[in-house]
One Martini backbone bead per residue (centre of mass of N, CA, C, O) as a GRO file, in nm:
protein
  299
    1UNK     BB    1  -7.618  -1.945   5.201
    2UNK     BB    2  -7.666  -2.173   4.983
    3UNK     BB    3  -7.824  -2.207   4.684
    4UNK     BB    4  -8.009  -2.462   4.532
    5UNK     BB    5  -7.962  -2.359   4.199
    6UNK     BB    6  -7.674  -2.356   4.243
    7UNK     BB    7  -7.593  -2.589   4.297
    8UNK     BB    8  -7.695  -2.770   4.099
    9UNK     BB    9  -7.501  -2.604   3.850
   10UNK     BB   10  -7.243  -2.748   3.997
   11UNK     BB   11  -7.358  -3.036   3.941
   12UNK     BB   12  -7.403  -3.029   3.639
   13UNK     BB   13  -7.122  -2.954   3.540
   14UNK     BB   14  -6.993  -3.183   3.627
   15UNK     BB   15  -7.165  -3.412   3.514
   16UNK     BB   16  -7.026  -3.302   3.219
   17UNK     BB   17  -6.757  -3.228   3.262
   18UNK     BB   18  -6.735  -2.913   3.424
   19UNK     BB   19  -6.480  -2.731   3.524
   20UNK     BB   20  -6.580  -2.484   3.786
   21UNK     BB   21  -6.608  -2.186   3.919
   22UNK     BB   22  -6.849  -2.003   4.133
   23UNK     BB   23  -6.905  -1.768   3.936
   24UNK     BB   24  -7.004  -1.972   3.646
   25UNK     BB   25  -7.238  -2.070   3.794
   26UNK     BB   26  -7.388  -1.837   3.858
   27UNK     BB   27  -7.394  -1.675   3.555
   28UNK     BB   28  -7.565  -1.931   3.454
   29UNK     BB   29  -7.821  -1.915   3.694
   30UNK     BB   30  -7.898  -1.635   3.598
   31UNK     BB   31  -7.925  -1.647   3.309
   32UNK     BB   32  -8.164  -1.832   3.331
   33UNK     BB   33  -8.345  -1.675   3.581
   34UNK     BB   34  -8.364  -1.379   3.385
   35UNK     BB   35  -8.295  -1.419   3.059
   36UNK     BB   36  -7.987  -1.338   3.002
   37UNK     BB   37  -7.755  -1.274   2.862
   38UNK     BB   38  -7.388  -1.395   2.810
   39UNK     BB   39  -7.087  -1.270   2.846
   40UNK     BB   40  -6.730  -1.435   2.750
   41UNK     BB   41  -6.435  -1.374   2.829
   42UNK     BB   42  -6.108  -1.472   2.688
   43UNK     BB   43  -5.885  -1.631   2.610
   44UNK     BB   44  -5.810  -1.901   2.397
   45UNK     BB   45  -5.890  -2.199   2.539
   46UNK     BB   46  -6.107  -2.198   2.801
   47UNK     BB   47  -6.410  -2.268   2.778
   48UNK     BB   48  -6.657  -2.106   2.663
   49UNK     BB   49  -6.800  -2.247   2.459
   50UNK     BB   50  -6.847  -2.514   2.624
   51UNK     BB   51  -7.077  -2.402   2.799
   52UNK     BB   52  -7.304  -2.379   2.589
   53UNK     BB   53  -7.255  -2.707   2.555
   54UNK     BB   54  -7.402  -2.767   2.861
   55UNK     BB   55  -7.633  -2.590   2.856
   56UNK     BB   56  -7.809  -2.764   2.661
   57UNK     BB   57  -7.774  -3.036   2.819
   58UNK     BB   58  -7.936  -2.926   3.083
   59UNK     BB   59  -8.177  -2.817   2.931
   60UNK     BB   60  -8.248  -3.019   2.690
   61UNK     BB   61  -8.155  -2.878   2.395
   62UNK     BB   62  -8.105  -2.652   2.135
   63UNK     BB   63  -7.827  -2.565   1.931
   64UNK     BB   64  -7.741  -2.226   1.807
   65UNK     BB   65  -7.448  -2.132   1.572
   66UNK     BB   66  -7.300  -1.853   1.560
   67UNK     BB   67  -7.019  -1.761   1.376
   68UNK     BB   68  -6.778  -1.531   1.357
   69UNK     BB   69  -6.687  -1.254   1.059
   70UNK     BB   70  -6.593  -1.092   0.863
   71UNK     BB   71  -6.879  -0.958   0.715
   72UNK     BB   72  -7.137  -1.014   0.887
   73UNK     BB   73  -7.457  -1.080   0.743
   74UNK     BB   74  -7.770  -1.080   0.769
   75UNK     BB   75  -7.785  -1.320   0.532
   76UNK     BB   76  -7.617  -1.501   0.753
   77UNK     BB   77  -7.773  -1.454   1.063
   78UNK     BB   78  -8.085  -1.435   0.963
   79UNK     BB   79  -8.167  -1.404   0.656
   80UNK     BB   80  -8.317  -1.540   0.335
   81UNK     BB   81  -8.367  -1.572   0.038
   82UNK     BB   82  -8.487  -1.790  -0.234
   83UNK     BB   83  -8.402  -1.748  -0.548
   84UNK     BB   84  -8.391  -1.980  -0.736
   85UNK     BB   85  -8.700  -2.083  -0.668
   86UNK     BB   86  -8.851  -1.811  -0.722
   87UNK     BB   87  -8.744  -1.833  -1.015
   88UNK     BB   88  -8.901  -2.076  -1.080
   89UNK     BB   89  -9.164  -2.009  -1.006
   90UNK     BB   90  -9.218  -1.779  -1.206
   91UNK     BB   91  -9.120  -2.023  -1.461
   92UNK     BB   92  -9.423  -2.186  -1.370
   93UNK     BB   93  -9.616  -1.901  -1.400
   94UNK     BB   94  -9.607  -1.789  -1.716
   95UNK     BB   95  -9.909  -1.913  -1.762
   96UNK     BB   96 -10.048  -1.838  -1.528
   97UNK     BB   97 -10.397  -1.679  -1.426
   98UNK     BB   98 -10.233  -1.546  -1.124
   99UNK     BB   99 -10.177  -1.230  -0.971
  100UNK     BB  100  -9.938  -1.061  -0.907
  101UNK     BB  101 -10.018  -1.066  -0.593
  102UNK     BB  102 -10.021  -1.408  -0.543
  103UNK     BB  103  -9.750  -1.420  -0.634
  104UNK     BB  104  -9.607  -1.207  -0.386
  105UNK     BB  105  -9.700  -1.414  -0.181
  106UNK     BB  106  -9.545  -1.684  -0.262
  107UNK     BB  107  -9.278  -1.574  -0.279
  108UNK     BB  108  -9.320  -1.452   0.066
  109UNK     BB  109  -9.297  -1.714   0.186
  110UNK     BB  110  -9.199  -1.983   0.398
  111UNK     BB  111  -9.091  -2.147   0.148
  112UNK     BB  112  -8.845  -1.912   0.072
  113UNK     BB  113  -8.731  -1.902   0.359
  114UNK     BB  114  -8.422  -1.834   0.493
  115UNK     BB  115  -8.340  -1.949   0.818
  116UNK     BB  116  -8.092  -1.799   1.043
  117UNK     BB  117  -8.002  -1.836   1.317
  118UNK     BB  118  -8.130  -1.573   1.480
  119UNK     BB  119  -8.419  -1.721   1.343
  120UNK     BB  120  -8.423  -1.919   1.439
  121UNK     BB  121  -8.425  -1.888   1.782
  122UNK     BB  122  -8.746  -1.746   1.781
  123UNK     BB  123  -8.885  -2.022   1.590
  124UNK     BB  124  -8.902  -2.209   1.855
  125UNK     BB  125  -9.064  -2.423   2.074
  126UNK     BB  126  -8.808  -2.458   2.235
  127UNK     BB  127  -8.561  -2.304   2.400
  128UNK     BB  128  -8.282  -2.217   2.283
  129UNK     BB  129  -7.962  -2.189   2.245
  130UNK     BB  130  -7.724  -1.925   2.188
  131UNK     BB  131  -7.451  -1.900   1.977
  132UNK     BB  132  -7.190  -1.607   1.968
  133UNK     BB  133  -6.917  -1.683   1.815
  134UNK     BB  134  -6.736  -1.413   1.793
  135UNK     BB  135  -6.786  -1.151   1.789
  136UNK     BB  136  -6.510  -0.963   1.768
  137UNK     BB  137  -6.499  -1.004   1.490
  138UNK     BB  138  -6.698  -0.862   1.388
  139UNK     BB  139  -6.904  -0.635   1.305
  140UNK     BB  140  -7.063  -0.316   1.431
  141UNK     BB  141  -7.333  -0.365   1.232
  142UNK     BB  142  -7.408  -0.678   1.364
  143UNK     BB  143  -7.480  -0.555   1.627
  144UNK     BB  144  -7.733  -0.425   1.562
  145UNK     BB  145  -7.892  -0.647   1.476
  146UNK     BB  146  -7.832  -0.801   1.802
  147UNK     BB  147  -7.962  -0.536   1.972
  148UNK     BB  148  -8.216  -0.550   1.868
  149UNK     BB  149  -8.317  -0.882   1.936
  150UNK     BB  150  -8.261  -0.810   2.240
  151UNK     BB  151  -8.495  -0.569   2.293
  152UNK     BB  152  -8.729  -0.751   2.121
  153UNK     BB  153  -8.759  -1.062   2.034
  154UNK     BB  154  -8.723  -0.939   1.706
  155UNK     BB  155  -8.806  -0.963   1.367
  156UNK     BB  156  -8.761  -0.795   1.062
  157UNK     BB  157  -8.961  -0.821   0.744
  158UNK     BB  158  -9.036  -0.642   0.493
  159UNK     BB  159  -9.202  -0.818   0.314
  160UNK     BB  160  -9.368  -0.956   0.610
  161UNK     BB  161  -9.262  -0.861   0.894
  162UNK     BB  162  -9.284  -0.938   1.195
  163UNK     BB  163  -9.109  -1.151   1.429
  164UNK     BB  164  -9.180  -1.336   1.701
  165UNK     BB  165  -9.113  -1.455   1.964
  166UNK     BB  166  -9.183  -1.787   2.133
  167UNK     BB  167  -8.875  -1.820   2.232
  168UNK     BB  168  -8.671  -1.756   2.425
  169UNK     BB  169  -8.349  -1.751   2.434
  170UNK     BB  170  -8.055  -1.842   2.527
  171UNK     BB  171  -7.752  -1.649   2.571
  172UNK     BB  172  -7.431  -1.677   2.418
  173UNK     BB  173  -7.151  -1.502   2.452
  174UNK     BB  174  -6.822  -1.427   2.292
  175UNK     BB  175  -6.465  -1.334   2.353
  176UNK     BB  176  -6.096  -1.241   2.265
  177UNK     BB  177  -6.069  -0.910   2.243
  178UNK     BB  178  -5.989  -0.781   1.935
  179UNK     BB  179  -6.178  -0.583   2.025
  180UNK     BB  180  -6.433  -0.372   2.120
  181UNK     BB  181  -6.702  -0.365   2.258
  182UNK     BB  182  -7.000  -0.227   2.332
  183UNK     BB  183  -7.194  -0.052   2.565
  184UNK     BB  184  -7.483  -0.185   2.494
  185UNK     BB  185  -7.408  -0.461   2.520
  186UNK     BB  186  -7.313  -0.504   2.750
  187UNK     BB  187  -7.579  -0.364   2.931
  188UNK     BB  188  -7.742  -0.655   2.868
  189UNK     BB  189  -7.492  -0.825   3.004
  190UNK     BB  190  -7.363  -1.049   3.146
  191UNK     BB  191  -7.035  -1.107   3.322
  192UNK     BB  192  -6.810  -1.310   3.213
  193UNK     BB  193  -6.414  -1.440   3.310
  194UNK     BB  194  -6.213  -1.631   3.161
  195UNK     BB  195  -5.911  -1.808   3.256
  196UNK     BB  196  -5.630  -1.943   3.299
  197UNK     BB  197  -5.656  -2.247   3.503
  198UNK     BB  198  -5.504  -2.368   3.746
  199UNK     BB  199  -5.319  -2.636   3.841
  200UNK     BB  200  -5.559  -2.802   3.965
  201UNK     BB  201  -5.796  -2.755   3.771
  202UNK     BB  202  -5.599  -2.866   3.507
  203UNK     BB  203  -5.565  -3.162   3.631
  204UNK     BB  204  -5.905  -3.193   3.691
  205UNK     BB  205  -5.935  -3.196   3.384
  206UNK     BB  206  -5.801  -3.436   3.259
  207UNK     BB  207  -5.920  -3.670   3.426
  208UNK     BB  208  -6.212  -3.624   3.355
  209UNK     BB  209  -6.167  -3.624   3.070
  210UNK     BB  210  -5.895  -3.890   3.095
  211UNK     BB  211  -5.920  -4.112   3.318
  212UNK     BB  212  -5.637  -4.304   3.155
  213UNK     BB  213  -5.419  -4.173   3.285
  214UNK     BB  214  -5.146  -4.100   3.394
  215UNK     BB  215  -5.068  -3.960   3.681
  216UNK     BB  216  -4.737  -3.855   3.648
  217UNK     BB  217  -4.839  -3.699   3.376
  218UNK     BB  218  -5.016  -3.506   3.468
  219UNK     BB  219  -4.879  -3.340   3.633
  220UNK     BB  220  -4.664  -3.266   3.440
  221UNK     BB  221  -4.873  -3.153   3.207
  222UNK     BB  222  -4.935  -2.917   3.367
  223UNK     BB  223  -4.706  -2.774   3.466
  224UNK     BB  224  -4.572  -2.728   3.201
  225UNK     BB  225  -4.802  -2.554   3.073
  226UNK     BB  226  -4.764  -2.322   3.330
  227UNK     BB  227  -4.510  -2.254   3.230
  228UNK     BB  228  -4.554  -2.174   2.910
  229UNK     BB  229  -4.719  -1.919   3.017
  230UNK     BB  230  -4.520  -1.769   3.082
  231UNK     BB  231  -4.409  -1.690   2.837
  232UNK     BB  232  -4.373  -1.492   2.505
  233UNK     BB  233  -4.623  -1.558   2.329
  234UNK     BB  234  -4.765  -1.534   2.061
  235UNK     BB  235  -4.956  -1.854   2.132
  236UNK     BB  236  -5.142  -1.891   2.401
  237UNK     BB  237  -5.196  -2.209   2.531
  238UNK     BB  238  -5.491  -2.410   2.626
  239UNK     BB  239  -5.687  -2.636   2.758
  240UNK     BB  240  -5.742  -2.761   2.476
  241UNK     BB  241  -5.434  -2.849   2.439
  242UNK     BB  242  -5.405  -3.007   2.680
  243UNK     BB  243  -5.599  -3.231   2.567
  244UNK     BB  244  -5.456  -3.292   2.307
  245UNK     BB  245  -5.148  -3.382   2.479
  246UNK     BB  246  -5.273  -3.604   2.643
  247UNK     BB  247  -5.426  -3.780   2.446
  248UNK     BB  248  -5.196  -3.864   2.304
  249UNK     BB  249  -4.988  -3.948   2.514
  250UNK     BB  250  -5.201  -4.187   2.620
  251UNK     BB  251  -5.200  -4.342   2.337
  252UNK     BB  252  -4.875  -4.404   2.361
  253UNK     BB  253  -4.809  -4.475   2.693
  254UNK     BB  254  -4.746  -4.279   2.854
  255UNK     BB  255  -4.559  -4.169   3.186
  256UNK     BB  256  -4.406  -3.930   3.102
  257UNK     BB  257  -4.134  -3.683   3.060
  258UNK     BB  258  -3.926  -3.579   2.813
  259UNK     BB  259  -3.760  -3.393   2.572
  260UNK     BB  260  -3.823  -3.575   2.320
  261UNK     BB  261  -4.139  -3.598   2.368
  262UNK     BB  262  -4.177  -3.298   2.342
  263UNK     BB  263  -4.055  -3.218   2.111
  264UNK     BB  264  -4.242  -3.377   1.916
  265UNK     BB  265  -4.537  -3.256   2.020
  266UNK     BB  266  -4.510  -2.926   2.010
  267UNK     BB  267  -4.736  -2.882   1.800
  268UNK     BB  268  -4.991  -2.957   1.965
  269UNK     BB  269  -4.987  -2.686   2.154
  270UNK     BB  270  -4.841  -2.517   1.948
  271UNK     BB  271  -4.868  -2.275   1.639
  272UNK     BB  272  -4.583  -2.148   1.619
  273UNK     BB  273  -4.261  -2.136   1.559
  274UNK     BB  274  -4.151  -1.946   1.754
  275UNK     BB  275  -4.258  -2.072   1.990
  276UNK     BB  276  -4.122  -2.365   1.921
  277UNK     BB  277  -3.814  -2.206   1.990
  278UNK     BB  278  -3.828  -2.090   2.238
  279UNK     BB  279  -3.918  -2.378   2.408
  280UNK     BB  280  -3.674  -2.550   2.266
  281UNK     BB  281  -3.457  -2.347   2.459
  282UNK     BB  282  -3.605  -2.399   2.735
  283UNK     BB  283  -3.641  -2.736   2.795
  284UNK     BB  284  -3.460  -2.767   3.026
  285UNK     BB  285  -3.603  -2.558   3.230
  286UNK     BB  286  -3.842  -2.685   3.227
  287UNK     BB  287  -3.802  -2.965   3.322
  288UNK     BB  288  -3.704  -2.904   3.565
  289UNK     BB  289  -3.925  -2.774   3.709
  290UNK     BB  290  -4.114  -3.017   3.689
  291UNK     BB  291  -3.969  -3.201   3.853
  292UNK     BB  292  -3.964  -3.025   4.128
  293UNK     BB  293  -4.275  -3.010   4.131
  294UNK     BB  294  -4.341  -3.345   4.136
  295UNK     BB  295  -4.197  -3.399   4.394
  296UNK     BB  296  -4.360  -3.236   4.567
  297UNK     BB  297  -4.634  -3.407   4.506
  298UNK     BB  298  -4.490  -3.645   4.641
  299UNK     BB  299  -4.484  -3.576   4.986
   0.00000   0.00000   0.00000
């Protein structure tokens, strides 16, 4: 018997425009339900992100994002002081008859304290959602800091002591396999695995998404897609790109694929140029593939 709260969570979903399969529901709807971070793989360009920010949508919350990159420190994902503000308070208090001990209250009060993702998400009034997007960019030091957080929903501050959450926020965590994360970050999180679409649901996001499409035009830019995921590609385009030369298309009125029309705007879903080569190389024999089996989709 299907759960009421998993049906709910696939009906909010459809309603976000957000095409998922029930794993997706699921991991989603236990995520809420246990209040457990969720961790996201998968290829770039499939939807990882965008579930963050339709999650955000149902729970009518605010989304607060920290992207990662190489080199990311606690002073741009937790928090930092406002040095120059500090500096400005000191040399209006140099003449002032207030003591040392004061001075270091007001220096290090919430005044001056800049607070970055992190440390927003645990001192929100109402529950956010909180996305770690590309955790395996960042380095192994920045899981540690992400991983304290985790364990007690606590951030510590020398200054000032430590500040507990307020409220628990939603946890959304990304990757796109470019590391391997820690087993202890696993262990935490629940795990789900986004892959590129099937030619169905690939065709039902376009739809959704671009409701003014050309009906036999999404078909073949669906096929399309599904054949070029096949190449030897240095980066495999994604739902996203999909989207992306779905909707240039459709905004020319085109209603089909020539080669003329693919040739022209293969910048729009590949980005490296060998890729663009290999693809131009191949077009003739992709476009028959799609011609064939547009045809079968009209029997």
């Amino acid at each position: 018997m299907e759960h009421p709260g998993l049906k709910k969570v696939q009906e909010k979903l459809l309603s976000h425009g957000y095409i998922s399969e029930t794993s997706t529901a699921m991991s989603l709807f236990l995520a809420m339900e246990l209040r457990r971070p969720i961790l996201i793989e998968g290829p770039p360009g499939v939807g990882k992100t965008e579930i963050a920010k339709v999650l955000t949508q149902m729970l009518q919350t605010n989304l607060i994002r920290l992207q990662c990159y190489e080199g990311l420190d606690a002073s741009h994902a937790i928090y930092e002081w406002n040095y120059q503000l500090q500096l400005l308070y000191l040399k209006l208090q140099e003449k002032g008859e207030i003591s040392i001990e004061e001075k270091e209250n007001h220096l290090f009060s919430d005044k001056f304290l800049i607070r970055r993702p992190l440390l927003q998400a645990i001192t929100q009034e109402k529950a956010p959602v909180l996305l770690i997007d590309e955790i395996d960019r960042a380095d192994e030091a920045f899981e540690s800091y992400f991983l304290e957080l985790l364990s007690d929903w606590q951030i510590s501050i020398p200054e000032t002591g430590t500040i507990q959450a307020t409220q628990i926020p939603y946890v959304v965590i990304t990757s796109n396999r470019i590391r391997e994360l820690s087993e202890a970050l696993r262990r935490r999180c629940l795990y789900l695995w986004i892959d590129y679409p099937n030619f169905g649901k690939e065709l039902q996001i376009i739809k959704t998404k671009i409701p003014a499409i050309d009906r036999q035009l999404a078909i073949q830019i669906t096929h399309f897609m599904q054949e070029v995921r096949k190449l030897r590609l240095e980066k495999t385009p994604g739902i996203a790109e999909t989207l992306d030369w779905a909707s240039a298309l459709a905004a020319l009125h085109f209603d089909h694929l020539d080669e003329e029309i693919i040739a022209s705007t293969l910048g729009i879903i590949l980005k490296d140029w060998q890729d663009i080569r290999k693809t131009q190389l191949s077009l003739s024999e992709l476009l028959e593939i799609v011609g064939a089996k547009t045809k079968l989709e009209e029997l």
